[in-house]
DSSP file (Angstrom, degrees, kcal/mol; ACC not computed):
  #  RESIDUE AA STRUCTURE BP1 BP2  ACC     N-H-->O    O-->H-N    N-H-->O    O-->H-N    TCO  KAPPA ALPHA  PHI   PSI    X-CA   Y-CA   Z-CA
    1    1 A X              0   0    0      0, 0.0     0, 0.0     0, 0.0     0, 0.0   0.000 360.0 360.0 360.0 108.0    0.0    0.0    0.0
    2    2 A X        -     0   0    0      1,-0.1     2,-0.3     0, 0.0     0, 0.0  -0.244 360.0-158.4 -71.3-176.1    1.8    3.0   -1.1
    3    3 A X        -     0   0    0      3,-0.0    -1,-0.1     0, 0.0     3,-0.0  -0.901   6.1-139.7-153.6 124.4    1.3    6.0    1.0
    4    4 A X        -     0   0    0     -2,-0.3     2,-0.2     1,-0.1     0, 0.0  -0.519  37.1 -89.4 -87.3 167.8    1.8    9.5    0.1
    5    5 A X        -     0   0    0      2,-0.0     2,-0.3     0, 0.0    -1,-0.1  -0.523  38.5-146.1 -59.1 121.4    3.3   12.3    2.3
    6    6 A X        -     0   0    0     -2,-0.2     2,-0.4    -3,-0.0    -3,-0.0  -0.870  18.4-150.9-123.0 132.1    0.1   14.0    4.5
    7    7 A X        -     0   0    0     -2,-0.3     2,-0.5     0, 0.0    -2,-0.0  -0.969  10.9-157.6-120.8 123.6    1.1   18.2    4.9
    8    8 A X        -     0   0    0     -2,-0.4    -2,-0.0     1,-0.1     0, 0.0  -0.770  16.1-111.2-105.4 153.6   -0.3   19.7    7.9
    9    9 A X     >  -     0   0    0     -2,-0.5     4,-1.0     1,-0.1    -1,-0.1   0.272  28.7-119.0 -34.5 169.9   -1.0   23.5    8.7
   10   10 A X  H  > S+     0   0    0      2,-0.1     4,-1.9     3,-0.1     5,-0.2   0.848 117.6  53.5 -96.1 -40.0    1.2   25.1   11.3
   11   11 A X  H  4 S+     0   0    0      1,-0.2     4,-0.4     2,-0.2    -1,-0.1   0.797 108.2  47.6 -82.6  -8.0   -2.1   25.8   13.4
   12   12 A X  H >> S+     0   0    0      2,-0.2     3,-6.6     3,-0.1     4,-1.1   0.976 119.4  40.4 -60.6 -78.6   -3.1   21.9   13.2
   13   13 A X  H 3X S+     0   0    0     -4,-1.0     4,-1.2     1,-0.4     5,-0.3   0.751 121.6  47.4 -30.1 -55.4    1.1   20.8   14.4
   14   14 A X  H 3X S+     0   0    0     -4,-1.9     4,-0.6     1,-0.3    -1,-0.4   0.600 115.9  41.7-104.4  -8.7    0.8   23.7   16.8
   15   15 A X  H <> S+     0   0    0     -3,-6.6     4,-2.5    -4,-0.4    -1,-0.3   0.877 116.2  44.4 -82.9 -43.4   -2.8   22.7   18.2
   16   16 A X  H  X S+     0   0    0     -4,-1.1     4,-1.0     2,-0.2    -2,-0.2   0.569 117.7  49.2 -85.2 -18.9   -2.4   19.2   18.5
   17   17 A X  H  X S+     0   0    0     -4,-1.2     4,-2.5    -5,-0.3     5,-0.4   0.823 113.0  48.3 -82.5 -42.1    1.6   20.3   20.3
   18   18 A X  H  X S+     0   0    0     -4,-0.6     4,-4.6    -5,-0.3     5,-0.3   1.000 109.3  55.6 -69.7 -44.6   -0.4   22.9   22.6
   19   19 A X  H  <>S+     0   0    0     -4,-2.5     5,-3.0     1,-0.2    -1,-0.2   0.929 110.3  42.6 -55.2 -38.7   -3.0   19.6   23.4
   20   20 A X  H  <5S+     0   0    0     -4,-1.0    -1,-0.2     1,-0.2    -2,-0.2   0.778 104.2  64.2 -89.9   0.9    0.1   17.1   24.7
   21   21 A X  H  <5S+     0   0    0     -4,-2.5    -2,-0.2     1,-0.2    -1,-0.2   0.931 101.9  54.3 -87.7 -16.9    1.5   19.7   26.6
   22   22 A X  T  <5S-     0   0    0     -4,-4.6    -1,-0.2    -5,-0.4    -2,-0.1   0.522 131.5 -88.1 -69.9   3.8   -1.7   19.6   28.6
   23   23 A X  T   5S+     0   0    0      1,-0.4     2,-0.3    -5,-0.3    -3,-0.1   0.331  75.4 149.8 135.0 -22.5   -1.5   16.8   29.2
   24   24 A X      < -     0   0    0     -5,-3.0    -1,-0.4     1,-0.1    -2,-0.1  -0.668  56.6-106.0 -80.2 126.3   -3.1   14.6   26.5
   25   25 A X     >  -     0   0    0     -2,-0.3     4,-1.6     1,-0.2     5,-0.2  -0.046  15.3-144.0 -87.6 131.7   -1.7   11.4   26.0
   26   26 A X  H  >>S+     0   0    0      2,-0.2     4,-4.3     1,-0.2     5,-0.6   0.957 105.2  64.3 -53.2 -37.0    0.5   11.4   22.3
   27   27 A X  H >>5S+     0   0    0      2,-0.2     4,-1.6     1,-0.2     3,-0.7   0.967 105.8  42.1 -60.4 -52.5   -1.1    7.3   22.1
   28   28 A X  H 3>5S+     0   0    0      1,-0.3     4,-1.1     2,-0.2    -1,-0.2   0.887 118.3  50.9 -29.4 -64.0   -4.7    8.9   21.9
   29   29 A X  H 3X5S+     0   0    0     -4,-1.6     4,-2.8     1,-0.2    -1,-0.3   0.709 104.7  47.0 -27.7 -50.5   -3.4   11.2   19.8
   30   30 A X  H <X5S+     0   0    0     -4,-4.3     4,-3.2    -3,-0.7     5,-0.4   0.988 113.4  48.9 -84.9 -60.0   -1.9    9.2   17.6
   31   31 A X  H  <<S+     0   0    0     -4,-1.6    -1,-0.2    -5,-0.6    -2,-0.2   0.824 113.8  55.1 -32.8 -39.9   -5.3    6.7   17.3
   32   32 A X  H  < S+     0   0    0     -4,-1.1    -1,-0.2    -5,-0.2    -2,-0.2   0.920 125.0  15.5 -76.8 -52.0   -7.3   10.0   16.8
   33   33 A X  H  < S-     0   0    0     -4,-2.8    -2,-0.2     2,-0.2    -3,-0.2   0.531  94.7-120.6-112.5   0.3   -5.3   11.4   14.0
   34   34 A X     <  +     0   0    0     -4,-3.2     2,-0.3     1,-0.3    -3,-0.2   0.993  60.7 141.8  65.2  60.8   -3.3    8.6   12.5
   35   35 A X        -     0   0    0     -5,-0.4    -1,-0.3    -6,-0.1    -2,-0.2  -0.945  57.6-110.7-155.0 129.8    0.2   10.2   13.1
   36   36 A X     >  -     0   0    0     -2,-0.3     4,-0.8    -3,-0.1     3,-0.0  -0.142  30.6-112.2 -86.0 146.3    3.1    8.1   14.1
   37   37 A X  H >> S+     0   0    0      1,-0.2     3,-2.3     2,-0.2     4,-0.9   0.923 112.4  59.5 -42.3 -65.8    4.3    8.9   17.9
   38   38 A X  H >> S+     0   0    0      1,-0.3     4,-3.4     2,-0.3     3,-2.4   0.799 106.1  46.9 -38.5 -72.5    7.7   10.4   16.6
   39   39 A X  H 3> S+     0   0    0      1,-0.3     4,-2.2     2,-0.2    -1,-0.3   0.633 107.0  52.1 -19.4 -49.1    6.1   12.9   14.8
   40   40 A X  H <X S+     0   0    0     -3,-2.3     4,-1.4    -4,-0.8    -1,-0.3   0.547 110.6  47.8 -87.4 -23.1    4.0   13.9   17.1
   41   41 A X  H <X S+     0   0    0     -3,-2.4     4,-1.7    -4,-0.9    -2,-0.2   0.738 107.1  63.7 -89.5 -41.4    6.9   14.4   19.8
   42   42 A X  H >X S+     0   0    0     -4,-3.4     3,-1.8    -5,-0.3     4,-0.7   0.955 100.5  46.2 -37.0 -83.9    8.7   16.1   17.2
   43   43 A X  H >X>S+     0   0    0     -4,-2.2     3,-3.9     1,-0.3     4,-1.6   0.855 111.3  57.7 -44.3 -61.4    6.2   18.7   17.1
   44   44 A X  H 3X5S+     0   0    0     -4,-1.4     4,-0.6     1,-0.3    -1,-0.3   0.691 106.6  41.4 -34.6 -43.7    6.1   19.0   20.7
   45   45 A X  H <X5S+     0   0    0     -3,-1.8     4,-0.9    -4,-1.7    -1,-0.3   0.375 106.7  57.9 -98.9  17.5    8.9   19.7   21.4
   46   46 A X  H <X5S+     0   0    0     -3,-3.9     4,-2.8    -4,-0.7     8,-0.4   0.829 117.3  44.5 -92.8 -44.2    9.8   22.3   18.4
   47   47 A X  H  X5S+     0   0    0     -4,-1.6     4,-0.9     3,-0.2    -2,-0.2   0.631 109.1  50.7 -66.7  -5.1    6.8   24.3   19.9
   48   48 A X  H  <<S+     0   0    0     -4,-0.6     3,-0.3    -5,-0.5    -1,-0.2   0.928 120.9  36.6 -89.7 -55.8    7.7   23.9   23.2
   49   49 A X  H  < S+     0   0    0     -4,-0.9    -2,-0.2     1,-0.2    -3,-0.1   0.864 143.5   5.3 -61.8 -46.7   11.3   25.2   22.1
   50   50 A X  H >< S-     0   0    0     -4,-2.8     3,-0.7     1,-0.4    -1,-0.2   0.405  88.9-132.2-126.9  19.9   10.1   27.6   19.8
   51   51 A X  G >< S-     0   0    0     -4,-0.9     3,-0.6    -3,-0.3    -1,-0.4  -0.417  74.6 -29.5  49.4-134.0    6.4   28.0   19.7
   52   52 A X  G >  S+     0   0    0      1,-0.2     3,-0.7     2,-0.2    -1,-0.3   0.374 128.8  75.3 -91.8  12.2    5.1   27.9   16.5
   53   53 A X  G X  S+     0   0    0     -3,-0.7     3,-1.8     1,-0.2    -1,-0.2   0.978  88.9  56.1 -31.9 -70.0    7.7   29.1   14.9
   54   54 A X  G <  S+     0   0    0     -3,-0.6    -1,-0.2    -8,-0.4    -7,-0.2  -0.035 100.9  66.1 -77.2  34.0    9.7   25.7   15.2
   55   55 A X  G <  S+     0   0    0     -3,-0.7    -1,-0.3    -9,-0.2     2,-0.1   0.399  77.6  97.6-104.2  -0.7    6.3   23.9   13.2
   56   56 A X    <   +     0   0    0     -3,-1.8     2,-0.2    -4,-0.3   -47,-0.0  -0.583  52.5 165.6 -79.3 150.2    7.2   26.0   10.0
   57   57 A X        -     0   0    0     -2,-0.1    -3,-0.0    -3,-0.0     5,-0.0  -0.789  31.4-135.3-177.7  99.9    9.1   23.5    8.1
   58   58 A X        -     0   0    0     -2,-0.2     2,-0.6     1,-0.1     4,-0.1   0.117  31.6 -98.8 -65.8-156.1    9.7   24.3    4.6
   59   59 A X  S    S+     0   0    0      2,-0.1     2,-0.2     3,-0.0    -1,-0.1  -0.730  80.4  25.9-118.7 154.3    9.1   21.5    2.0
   60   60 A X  S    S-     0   0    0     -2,-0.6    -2,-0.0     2,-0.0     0, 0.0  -0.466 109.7  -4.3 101.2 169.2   11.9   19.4    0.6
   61   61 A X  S    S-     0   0    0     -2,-0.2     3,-0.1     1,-0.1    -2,-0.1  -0.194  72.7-121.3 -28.1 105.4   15.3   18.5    1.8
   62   62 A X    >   -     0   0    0      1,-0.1     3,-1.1     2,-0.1     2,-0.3  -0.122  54.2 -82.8 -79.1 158.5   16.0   20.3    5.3
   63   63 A X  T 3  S+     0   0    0      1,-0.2    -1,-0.1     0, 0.0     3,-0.1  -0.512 114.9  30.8 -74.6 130.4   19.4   22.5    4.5
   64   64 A X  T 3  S+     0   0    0     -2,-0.3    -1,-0.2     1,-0.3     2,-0.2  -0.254  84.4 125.4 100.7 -24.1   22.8   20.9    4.7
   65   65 A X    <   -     0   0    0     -3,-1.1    -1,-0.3    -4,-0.1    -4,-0.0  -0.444  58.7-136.9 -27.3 110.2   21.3   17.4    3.6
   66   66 A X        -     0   0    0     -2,-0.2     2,-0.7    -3,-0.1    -1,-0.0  -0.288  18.9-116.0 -76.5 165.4   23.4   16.3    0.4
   67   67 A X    >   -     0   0    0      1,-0.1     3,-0.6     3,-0.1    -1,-0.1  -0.899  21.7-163.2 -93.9 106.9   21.3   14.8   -2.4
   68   68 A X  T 3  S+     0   0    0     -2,-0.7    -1,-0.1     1,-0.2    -2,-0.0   0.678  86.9  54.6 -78.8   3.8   22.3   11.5   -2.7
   69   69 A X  T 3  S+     0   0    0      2,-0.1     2,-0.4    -3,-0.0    -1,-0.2   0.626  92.9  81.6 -81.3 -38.2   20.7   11.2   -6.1
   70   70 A X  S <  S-     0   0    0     -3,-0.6     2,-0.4     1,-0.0     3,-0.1  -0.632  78.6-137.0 -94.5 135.1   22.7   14.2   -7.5
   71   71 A X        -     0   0    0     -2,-0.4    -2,-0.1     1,-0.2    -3,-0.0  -0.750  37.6 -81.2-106.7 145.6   26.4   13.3   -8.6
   72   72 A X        -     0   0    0     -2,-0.4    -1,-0.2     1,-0.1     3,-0.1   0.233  38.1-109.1 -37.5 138.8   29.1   15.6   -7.7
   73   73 A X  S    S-     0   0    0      1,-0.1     2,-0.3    -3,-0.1    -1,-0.1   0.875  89.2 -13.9 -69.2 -27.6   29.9   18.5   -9.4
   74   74 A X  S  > S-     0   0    0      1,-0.0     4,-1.9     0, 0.0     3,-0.4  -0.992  71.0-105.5-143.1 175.5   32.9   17.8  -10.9
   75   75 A X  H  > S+     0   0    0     -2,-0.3     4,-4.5     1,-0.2     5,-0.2   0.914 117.5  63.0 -43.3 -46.7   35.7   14.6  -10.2
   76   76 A X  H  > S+     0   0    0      2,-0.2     4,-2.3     1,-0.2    -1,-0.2   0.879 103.7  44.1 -30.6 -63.5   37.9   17.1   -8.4
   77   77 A X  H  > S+     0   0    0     -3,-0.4     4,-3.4     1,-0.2    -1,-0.2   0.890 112.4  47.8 -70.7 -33.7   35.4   17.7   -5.8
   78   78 A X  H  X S+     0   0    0     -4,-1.9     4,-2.4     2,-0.2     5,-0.4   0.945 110.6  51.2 -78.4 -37.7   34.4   14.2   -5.0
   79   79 A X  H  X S+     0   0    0     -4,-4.5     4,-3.6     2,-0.2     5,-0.4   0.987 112.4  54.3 -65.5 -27.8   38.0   13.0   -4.8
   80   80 A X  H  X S+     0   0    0     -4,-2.3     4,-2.4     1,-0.2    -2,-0.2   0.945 109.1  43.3 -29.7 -70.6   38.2   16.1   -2.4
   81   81 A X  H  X S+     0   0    0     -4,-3.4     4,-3.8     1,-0.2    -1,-0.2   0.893 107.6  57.1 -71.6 -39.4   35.7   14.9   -0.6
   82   82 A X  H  X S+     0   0    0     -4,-2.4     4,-2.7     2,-0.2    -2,-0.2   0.856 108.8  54.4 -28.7 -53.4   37.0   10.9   -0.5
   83   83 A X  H  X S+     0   0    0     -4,-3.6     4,-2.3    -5,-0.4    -1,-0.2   0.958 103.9  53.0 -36.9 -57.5   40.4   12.4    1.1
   84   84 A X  H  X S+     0   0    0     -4,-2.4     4,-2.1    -5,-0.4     5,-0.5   0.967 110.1  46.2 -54.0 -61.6   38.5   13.9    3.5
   85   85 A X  H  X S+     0   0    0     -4,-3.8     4,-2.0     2,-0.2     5,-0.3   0.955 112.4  46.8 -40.7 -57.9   36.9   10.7    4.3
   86   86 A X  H >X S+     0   0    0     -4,-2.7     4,-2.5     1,-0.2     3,-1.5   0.963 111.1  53.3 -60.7 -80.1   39.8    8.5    4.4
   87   87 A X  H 3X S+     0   0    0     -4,-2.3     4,-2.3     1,-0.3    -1,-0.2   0.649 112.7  47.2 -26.5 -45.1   41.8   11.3    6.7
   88   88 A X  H 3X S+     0   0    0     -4,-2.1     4,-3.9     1,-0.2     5,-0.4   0.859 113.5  42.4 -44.4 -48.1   38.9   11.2    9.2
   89   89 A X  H <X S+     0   0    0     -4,-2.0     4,-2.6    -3,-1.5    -1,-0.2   0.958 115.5  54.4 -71.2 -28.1   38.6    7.4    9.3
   90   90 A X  H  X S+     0   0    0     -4,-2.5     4,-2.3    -5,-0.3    -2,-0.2   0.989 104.0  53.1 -52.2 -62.6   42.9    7.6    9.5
   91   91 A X  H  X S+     0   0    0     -4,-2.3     4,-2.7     1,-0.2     5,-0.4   0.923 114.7  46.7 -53.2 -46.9   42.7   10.2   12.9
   92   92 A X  H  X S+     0   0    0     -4,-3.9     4,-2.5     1,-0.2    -1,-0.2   0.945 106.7  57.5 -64.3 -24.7   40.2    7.1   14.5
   93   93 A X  H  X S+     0   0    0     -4,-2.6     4,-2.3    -5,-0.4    -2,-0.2   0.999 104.7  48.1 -47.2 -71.2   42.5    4.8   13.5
   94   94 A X  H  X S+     0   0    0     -4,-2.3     4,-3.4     1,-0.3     5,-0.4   0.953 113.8  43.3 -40.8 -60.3   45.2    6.4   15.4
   95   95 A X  H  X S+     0   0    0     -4,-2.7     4,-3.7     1,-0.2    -1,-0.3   0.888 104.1  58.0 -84.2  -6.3   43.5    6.8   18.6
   96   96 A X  H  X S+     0   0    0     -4,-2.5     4,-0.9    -5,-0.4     5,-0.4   0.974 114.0  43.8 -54.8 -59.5   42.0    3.8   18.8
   97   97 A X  H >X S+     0   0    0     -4,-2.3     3,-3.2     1,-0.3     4,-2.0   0.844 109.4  59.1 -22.9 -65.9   45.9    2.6   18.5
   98   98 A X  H >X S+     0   0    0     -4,-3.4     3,-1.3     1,-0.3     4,-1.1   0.862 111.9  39.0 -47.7 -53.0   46.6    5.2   20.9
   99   99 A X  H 3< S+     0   0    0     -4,-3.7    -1,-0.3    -5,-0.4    -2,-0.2   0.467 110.8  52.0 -73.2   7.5   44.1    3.4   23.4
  100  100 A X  H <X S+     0   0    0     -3,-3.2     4,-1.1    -4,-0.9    -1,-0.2   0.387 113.9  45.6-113.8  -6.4   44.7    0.1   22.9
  101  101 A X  H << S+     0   0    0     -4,-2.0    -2,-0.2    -3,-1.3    -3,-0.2   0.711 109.5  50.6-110.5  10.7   48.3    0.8   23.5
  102  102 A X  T  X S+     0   0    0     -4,-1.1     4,-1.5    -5,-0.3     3,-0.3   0.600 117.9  45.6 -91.8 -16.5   48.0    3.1   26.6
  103  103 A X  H  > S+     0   0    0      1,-0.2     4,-0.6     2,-0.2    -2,-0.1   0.697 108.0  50.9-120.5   3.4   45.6    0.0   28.1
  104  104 A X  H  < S+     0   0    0     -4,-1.1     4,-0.2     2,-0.1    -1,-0.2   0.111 109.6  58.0 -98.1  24.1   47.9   -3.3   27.1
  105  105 A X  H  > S+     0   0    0     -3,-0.3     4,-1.3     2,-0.1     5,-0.4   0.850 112.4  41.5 -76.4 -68.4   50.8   -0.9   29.1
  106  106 A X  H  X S+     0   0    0     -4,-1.5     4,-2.2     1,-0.3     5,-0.4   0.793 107.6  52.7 -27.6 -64.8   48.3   -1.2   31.9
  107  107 A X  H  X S+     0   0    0     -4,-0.6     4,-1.2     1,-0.3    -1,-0.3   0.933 119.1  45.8 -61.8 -48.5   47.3   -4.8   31.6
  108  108 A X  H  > S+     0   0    0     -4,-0.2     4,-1.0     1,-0.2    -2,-0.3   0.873 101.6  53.9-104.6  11.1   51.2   -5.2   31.8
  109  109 A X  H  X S+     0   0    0     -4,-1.3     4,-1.4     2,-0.2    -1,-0.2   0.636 106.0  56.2 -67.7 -34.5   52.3   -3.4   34.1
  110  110 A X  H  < S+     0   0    0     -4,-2.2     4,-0.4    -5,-0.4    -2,-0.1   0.748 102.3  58.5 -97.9  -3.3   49.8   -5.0   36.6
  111  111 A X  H >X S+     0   0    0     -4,-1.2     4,-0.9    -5,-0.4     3,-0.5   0.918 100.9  56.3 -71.9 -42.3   51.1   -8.6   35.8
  112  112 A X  H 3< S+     0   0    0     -4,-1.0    -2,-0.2     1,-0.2     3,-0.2   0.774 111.9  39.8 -88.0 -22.2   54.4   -7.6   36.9
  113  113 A X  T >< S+     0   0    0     -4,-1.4     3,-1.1     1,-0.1    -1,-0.2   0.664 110.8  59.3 -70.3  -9.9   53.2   -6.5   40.4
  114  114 A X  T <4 S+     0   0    0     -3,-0.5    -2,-0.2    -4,-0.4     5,-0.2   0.760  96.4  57.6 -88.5 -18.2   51.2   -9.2   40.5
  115  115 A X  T 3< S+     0   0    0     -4,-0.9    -1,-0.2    -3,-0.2    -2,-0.1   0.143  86.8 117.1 -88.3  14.1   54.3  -11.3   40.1
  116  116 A X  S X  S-     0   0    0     -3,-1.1     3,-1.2     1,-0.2     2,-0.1  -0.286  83.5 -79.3 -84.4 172.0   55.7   -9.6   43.5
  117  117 A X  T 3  S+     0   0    0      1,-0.3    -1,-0.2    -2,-0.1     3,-0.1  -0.355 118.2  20.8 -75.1 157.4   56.3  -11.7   46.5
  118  118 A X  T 3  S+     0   0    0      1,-0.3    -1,-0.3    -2,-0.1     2,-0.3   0.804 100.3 109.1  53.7  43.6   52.9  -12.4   48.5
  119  119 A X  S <  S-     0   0    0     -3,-1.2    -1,-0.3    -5,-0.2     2,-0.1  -0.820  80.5 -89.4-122.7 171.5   50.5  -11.8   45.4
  120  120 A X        -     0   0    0     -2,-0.3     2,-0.3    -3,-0.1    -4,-0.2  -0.480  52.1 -99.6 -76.1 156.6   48.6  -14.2   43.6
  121  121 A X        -     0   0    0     -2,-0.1    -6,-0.1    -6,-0.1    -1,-0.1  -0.681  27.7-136.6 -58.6 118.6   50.5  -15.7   40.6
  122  122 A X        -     0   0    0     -2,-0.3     3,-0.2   -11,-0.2   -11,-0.0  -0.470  21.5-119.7-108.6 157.7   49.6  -14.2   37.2
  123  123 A X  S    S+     0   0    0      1,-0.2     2,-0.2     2,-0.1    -1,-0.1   0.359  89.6 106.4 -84.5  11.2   49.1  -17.2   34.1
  124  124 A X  S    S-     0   0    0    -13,-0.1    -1,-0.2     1,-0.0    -2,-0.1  -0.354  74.8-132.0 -33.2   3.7   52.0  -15.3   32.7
  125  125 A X        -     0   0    0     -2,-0.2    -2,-0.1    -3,-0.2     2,-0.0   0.724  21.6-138.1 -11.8 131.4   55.5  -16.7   32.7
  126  126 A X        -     0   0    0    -11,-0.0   -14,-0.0   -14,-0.0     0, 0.0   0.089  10.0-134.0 -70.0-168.2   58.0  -14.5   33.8
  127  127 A X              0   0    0     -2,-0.0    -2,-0.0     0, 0.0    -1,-0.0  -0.441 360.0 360.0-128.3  37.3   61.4  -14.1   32.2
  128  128 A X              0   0    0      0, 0.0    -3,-0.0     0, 0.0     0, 0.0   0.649 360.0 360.0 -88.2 360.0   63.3  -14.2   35.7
C-alpha cells in the first residue's frame, strides 16, 4: 500500500503540540489522527522550544542534507571529498591505536606487580 506524504498546517502541528503539553496522551493522539508517535513528539517539542515558529518547516530536503541522487559536481570535488573521508577514518584509527596501546601498558604493568612476593600468581611466565 503505497502512502503519500500527509502536509499539515502550522495551526493543526501547533494545536495538536499545545494539546500534549496539557496533558493529552501522544497514544490517543496518535489513534485520533493517525500520526506516528515520533512525529507527534517532534512537534512538541519544536513548539515547546520555539512555539510555532519551530512547526514551520519548509518542504523538501532540510538544509545541509546532500542529495544523494545528484552526482558531484565535478571529479575534483568528489576525490576532495574521498580524502577527507579517508583522513577522518585515518585520525580514529590512530587513537584507537593510541588506546589500545596506553591500556595493554596497563594490563602489563599489573602482571608484573602481580608477580611480586605475596601476590597471587599471574598465568604469565615470567622471564626471571
Amino acid at each position: 500500500m503505497s502512502r503519500t506524504n500527509r502536509v499539515f498546517a502550522k495551526e493543526f502541528k501547533a494545536g495538536v503540540a499545545q494539546r500534549i503539553l496539557d496533558g493529552e496522551s501522544v497514544s490517543a493522539l496518535h489513534q485520533e489522527f493517525n500520526i506516528k508517535r515520533s512525529v507527534l513528539y517532534r512537534w512538541r517539542d519544536a513548539y515547546r522550544a520555539e512555539g510555532a515558529a519551530g512547526l514551520e518547516r519548509g518542504v523538501g530536503r532540510p538544509p545541509g542534507v546532500p542529495n544523494p541522487r545528484r552526482p558531484a559536481a565535478s571529479p575534483e570535488e568528489a576525490a576532495a571529498r574521498r580524502v577527507a573521508e579517508l583522513e577522518r577514518k585515518i585520525g580514529q584509527q590512530a587513537l584507537d591505536i593510541d588506546f589500545l596501546r596506553g591500556a595493554f601498558k596497563r594490563v602489563k604493568e599489573s602482571r608484573r606487580k602481580n608477580v611480586e612476593a605475596g601476590a597471587i600468581a599471574s598465568t604469565e611466565r615470567s622471564e626471571a
